[in-house]
N, C-alpha and C positions, 0 to 999 in steps of 0.2 A: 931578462934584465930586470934587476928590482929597484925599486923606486929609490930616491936617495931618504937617507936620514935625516928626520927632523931636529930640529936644534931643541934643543933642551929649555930654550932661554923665551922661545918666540910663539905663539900662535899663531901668525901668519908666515908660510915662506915667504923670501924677497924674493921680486923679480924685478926684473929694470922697466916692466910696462905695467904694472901695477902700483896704484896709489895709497901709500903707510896710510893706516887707519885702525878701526876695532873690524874684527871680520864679523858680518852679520848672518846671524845663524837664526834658526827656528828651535823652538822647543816644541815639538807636537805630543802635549800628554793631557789627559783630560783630569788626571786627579791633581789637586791642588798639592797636596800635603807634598808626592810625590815629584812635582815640578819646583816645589821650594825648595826642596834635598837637592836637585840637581843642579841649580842655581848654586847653592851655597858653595857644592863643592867644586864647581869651576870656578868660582871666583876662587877659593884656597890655590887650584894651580894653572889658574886661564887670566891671564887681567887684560887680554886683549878680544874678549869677546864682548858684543851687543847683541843681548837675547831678545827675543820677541816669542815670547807663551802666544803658541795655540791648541785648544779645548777639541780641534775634530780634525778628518784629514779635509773634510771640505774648507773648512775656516785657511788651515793650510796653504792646499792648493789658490785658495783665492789670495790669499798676502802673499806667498811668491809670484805671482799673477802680475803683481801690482808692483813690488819693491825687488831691489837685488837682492836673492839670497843667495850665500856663499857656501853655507852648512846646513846639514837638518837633522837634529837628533829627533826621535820616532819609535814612539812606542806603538805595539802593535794591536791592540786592545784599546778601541777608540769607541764612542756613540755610535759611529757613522760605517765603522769598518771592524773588523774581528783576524787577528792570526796572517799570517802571509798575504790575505787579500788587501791588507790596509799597505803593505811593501810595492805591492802590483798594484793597485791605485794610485798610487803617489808618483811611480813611475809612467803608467800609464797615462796621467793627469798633467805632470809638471813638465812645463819647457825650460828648456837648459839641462846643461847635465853637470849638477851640484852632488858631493856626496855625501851619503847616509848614513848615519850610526842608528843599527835599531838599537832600543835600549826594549825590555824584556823582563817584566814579572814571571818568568819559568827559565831557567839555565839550562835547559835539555840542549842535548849536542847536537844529535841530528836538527830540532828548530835553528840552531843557530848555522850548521851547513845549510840547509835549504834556504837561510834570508839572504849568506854568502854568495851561494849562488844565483839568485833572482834581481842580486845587483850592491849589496847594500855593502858598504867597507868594511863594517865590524858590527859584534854584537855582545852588547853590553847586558849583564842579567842585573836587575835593581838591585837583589840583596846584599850581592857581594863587592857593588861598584863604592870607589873610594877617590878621591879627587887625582891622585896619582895615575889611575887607572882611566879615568874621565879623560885627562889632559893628556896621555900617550895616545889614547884612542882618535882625540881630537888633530891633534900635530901630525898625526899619519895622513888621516883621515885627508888634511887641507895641502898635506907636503904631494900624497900619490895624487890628488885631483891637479895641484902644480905641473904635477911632470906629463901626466897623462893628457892636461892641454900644449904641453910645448912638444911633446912627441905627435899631437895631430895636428899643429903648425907643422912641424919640418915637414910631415909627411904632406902633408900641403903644399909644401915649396919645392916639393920634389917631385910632385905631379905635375907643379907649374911648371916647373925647366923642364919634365920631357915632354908637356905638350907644345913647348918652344920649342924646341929639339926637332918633335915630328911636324909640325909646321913649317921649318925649314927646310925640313929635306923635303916635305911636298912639294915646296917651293920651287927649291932647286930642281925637283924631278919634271916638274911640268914647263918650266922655265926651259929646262934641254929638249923636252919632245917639241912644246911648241917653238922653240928656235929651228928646230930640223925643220920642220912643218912648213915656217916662214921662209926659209932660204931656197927650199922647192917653189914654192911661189913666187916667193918676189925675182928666183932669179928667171923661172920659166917666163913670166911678163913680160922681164926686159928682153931677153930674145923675144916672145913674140913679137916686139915692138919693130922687128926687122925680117922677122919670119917671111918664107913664100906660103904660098897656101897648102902647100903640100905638107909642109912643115908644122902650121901652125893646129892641125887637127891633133898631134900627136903631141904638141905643150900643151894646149886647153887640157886632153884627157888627163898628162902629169898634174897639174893645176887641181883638177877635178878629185885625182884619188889624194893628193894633198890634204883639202879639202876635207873629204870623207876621213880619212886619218886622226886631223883635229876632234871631229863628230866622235869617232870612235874612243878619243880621250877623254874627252868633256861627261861622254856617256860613262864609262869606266869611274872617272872621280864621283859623280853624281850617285854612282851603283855603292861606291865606298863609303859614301854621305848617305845612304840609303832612300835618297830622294830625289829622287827622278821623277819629272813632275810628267806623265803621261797619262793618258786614260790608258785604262784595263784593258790589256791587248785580247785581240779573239784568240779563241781557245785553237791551240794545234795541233796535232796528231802527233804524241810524242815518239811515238815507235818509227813513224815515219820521218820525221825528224835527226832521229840518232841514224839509222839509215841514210840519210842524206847526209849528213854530217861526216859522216866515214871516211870519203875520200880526203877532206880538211885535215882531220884527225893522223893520219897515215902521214900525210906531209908535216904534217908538226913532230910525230915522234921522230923521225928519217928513218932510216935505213936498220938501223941496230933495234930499235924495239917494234915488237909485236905487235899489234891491234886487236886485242879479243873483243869484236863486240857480238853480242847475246842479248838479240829480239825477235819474241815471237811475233805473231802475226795479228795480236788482242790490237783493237782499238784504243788509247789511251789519252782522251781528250783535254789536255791543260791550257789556263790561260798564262801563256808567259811566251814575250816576243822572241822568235826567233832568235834572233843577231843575238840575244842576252842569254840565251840558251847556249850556242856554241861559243860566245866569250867562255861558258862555265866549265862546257866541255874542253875548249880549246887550254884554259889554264892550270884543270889539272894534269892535262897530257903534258903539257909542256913541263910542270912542276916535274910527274913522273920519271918523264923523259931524262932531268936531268940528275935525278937519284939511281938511274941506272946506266951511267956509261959504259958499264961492259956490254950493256946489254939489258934484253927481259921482255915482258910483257904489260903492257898495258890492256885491264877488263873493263868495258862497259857492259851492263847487264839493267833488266828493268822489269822490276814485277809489282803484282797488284799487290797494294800494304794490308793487316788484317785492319776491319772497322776498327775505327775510333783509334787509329794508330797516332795519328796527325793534331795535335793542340792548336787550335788558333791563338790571338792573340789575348783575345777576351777568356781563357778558360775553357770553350766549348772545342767537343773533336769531331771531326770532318766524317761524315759518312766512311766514304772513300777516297783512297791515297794511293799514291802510286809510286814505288822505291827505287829509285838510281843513285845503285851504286858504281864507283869507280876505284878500282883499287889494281898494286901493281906491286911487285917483289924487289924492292928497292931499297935503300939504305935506311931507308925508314928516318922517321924526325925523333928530337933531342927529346927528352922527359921533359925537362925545365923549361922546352918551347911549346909542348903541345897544350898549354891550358891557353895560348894567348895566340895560337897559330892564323886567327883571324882578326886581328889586328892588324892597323896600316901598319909599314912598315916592320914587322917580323920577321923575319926571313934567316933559314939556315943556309943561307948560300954566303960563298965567299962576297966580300967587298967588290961591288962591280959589277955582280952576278946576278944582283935580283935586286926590285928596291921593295918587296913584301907588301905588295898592295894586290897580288895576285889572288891570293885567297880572302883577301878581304872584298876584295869585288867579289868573288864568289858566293861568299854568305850575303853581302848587300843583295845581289839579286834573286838568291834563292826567299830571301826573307820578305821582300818588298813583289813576290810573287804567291807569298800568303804561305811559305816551306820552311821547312828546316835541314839544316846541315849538319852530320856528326863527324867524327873523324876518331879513327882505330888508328895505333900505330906503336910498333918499338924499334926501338935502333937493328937496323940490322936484320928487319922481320916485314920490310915493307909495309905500306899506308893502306888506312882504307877509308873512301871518304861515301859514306850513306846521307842519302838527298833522298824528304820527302816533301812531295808535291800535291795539294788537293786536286780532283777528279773534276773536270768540269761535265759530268754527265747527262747535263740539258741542254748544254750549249754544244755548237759547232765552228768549224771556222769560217768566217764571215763571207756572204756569197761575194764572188768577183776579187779578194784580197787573195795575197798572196801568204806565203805563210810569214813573215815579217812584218803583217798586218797593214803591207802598203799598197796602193791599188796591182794590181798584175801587170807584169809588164805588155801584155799583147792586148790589152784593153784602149780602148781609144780617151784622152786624156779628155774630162772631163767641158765642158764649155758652156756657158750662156751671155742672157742679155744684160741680166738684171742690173740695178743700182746697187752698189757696198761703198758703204764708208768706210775708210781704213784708217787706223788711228793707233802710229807708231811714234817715239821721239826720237830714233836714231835714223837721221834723214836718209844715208846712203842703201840702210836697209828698208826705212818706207818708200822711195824712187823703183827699188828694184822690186818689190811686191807689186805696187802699181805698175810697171811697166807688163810684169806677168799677170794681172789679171785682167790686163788690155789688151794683152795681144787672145786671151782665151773671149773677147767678145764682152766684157763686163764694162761698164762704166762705171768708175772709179773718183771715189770726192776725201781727197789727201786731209787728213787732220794732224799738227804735230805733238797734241796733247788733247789729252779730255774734253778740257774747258773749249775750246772753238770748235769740236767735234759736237756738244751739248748746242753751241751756239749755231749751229749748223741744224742740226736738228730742229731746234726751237724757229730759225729763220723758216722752213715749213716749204721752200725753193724749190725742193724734188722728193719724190719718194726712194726711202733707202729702205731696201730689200734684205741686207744682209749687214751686220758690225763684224768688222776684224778688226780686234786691239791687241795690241801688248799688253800682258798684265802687270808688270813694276813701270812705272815711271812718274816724273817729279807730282806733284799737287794732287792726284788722284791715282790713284790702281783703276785695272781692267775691271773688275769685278765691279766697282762703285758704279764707271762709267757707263756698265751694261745696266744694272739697277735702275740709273736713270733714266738711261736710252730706253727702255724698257716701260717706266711711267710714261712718256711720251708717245712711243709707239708701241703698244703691248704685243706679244707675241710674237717682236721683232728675234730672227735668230743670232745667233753669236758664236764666233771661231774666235777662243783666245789664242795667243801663239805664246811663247814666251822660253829661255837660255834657260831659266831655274827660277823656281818661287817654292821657298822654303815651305813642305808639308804640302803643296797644292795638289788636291783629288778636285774632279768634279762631282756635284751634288745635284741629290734630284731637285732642291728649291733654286737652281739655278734656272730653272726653267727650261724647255720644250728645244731642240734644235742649239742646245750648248754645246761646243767640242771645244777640244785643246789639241793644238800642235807644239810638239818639241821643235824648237830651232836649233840647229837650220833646217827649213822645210825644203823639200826640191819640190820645183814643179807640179812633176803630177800629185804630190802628196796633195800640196793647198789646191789644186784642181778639185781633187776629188771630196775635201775637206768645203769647201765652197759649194758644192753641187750638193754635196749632200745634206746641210743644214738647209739650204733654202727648200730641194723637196720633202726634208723631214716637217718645214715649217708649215706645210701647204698638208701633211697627211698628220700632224699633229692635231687634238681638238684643243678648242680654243681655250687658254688659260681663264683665270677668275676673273682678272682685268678686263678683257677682252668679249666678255660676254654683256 
């Protein structure tokens, strides 16, 4: 598309959200004689410009700095700059993006492609320049910078509607799972409300996988958001892993497709939870599954990457990496979908059939696992989707955990005496925390906010052993309140919990016996979460404070 034509009559185009005036432009030339020529002859066919002569491109850069400019004619042979560098300074230096006429004591073609290219509208050579020639140069020059800002408006407005667009359908999409979600619960309750006991074990457990359902949603979106506020899960044995995973797998593709999975017997130690592992597996099998309705195979496969295959986020590459792939002989994805196939809501499936956040949790978690995700594909040639993962080669997975990173289930739930302040603002979940850490033998001092948990503290009434807070809530965050708790009682430990806090890692200055629990926590989880910061706090050495 090319830009419209300037009017013959006007130095400024019109537009309805610009203000009639003289357009303020620059003159950057350091020879005098040579900046009064050029004055002259835009006044002969410019009477709507306001020039402002400068001598350097520093002088330059500093008065657009300061004032709007609109234009900038620019010679390239300055005090302060020489040749193309004085083009890439100016660009490299100036905010906003105004455009350029070089103007140019040498008419050489290729200088004038090379200034073309480096950004500038046009180039003008001094000897030959004639006001006629000034003022086409100009009126181009201010009509392509016109259109070139209202073509990054639209396109602007047109990102806005479809991030409305996909904000609604998340809407609606999570609005229908959790409505399914709620109608298992609410309506399992009101039966139990009449239940016998026979009855009543077998609604609690509907209730329960309900329950778990929501968790495995809230997880999902937060994997699409790429921020899932957990600590760094222990590292699992992935071979072991996709092995266990298999029988899952099988039930997901059914009957018509294959299962090729292909692992040796290598060790392959990663930190990435469980459950977020087989979400990754689980939705390319499903993806697979339904690009081949007649039929086919689905391959899982895993081998060691060659060094330095893996890029972190900083630039630097990982010792060792470890490759799974998944790939399958299937109808294969659209061209015009595969540059964006990890975006919410993409999806080549029929209306109905998918709402395209499958593979975007995918890469959310393979990414927020410290990996990367590629994908091969042509219509009709089957997919193939390449996952690499850093090596956790010092670490192991954590003694007594299971591979999901939660205590084992044949372990005894954890218990003590001690004193925890607990300090939540949403009552019916601070009542049921408290109620669980008393029946595990704790003594329990409820706070519903910061401020009277500090006041509590400060009262000096009991020794508290342990702080569990939430981390968002009204007048203070967790993190302030532990800060302070912390002045108060140094080397006091801390269990944050919290639904989602945007970007939240734990840090080593967080101090000594810090953890985080995702909510919702079951039971044993804050059991074990509890147990474990207060003996961490007792085999921890004493902080700076604290000495």
């Amino acid at each position: 598309m090319s830009p419209p034509q300037a009017t013959p009559t006007a130095a400024r185009p019109v537009s309805d959200d610009r203000v009639a005036g003289p357009v303020r432009a620059l003159l950057v030339e350091d020879n005098p004689a040579d900046a009064r020529r050029v004055e002259i002859l835009a006044r002969r066919g410019l009477d709507d410009i306001a020039w402002r002569v400068c001598r350097s491109l520093a002088e330059a850069l500093r008065v657009a700095d300061e004032q709007a400019v609109e234009l900038v004619l620019l010679d390239l042979n300055l005090p302060d700059s020489r040749g193309l560098d004085t083009l890439r300074g100016w660009f490299a230096g100036a905010r906003g993006d105004r455009p350029v006429v070089v103007l140019s004591g040498h008419g050489e073609l290729e200088l004038a492609r090379s200034a073309i290219r480096e950004g500038a509208t046009d180039y003008l050579p001094k000897d030959s320049l004639t006001s006629d020639l000034l003022a086409r140069a100009v009126r181009y020059a201010l009509a392509r910078s016109e259109y070139e800002s209202a073509l990054r408006e639209a396109d602007e407005r047109v990102r806005r509607s479809e991030k409305l667009e996909a904000i609604g359908q998340l809407a609606g999409g999570v609005a229908h799972d959790f409505n399914n979600v709620l109608g298992i619960i609410l309506g399992n309750v009101e039966l139990a409300a009449t239940a016998d006991r026979d009855e009543l074990g077998e609604l609690l457990a509907e209730i329960r996988e309900a329950g778990q359902r929501a968790q495995r949603l809230t997880g999902q979106l937060l994997a699409v958001a790429r921020k899932k506020t957990v600590e760094r899960p222990p590292a699992i044995d992935l071979a072991a892993a996709l092995r266990g995973s298999a029988s899952l797998l099988r039930q997901a593709l059914g009957d018509g497709v294959e299962l090729d999975l292909r692992v040796d017997g290598a060790v392959a130690p990663v930190s990435i939870d469980r459950s977020q592992l087989e979400q990754v597996l689980l939705n390319l099998a499903v993806n697979s599954r339904d690009a081949m309705p007649r039929g086919g195979t689905f391959r899982v496969e895993f081998r060691r990457a060659r060094p330095g295959a893996l890029e972190r986020g900083d630039g630097s590459r990982t010792a060792e990496a470890v490759r799974l792939v998944a790939s399958d002989d299937g109808s294969g994805i659209a061209e015009d979908l595969l540059p964006r196939i990890f975006e919410p809501f993409v999806t080549s499936k029929a209306p109905g059939h998918g709402t395209g956040m499958g593979l975007a949790t995918v890469y959310g978690i393979v990414r927020q696992a410290g990996g990367t995700v590629e994908v091969a594909s042509r219509p009709g040639e089957g997919t193939r989707f390449e996952i690499l993962l850093p090596l956790e080669l010092e670490t192991g997975a954590a003694p007594g955990a299971s591979a999901e990173g939660e205590p084992a289930q044949g372990m005894a739930t954890a218990r003590g005496d001690e004193t925890i302040l607990l300090v939540d603002d949403e009552e019916p979940l601070r009542r049921l925390v408290e109620r669980i850490l008393g029946d595990l033998g704790y003594r329990v001092i409820a706070a519903p906010d910061p401020i009277q948990a500090l006041e509590m503290l400060d009262a000096g009434d009991v020794r508290v052993d342990l702080l569990i807070s939430d981390v968002v809530m009204p007048e203070m965050d967790g993190r302030t309140l532990a800060a302070r708790a912390r002045r108060r009682r140094p080397g006091l430990p801390v269990v944050f919990t919290s639904g989602y806090v945007p970007g939240v890692h734990l840090r080593e200055d967080e101090g000594p016996g810090t953890r985080f629990l995702q909510k919702p926590v079951s039971r044993r989880t804050l059991a074990a979460a509890a147990r474990a910061a207060l003996d961490g706090r007792r085999a921890d050495p004493p902080t700076a404070e604290s000495r």
